[in-house]
C-alpha positions, 0 to 999 in steps of 0.5 A: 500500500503506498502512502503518497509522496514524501517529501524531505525535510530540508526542503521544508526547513528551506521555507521556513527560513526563506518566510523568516527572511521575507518576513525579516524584509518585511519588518526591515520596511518599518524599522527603516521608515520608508514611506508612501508608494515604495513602502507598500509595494515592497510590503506587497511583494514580500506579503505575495511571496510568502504566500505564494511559498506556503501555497506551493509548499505546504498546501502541496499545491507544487506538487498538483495538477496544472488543471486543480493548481488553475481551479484553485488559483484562477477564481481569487485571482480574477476577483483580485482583477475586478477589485482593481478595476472597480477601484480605477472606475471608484476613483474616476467617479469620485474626481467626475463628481468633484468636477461636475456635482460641487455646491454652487458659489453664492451670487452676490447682488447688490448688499445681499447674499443669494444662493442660486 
């Protein structure tokens, strides 16, 4: 009776140090202060490949079908897509309305105040 693949040990003890470097990385962000659009995208990067490390090692996904690897994958990765454009589409709505919906400036006639 055969009980699956098995896999060595270092090649789990190899992640785990790879996630405490990535996580050091991570850390290393903050400690350094770095700020606006580059510290994000560093914290991003390092964030997608541990997951991407723990996804293919120890969720196994490395070793499955290219078909079951694309079941699982494709959908969060298309949701990930639409959450994007739909935050383009919210940011261009919000600068159309800033243009196009602003309250009217008062009108001054004579002494008085009008609104139109």
């Amino acid at each position: 009776m055969e009980h699956g693949q098995q896999h060595p040990l270092s090649l789990y003890l190899t992640v785990w140090g790879l996630l405490f470097v990535l996580s050091a990385f991570s850390y290393l962000v903050d400690y350094f202060q770095v700020q606006g659009a580059l510290r994000w995208t560093l914290i991003m990067t390092f964030m997608l490949y541990k997951a991407g490390l723990i996804v293919c090692v120890f969720m196994h996904m490395a070793w499955e079908r290219l078909a079951l690897v694309c079941a699982i994958l494709v959908p969060p990765l298309c949701l990930l897509v639409l959450v994007s454009l739909m935050a383009f589409e919210a940011d261009y709505i919000a600068t159309a309305r800033g243009t196009f919906f602003t309250a009217p400036a008062s009108v001054e006639t004579g002494g008085q105040t009008q609104r139109p």
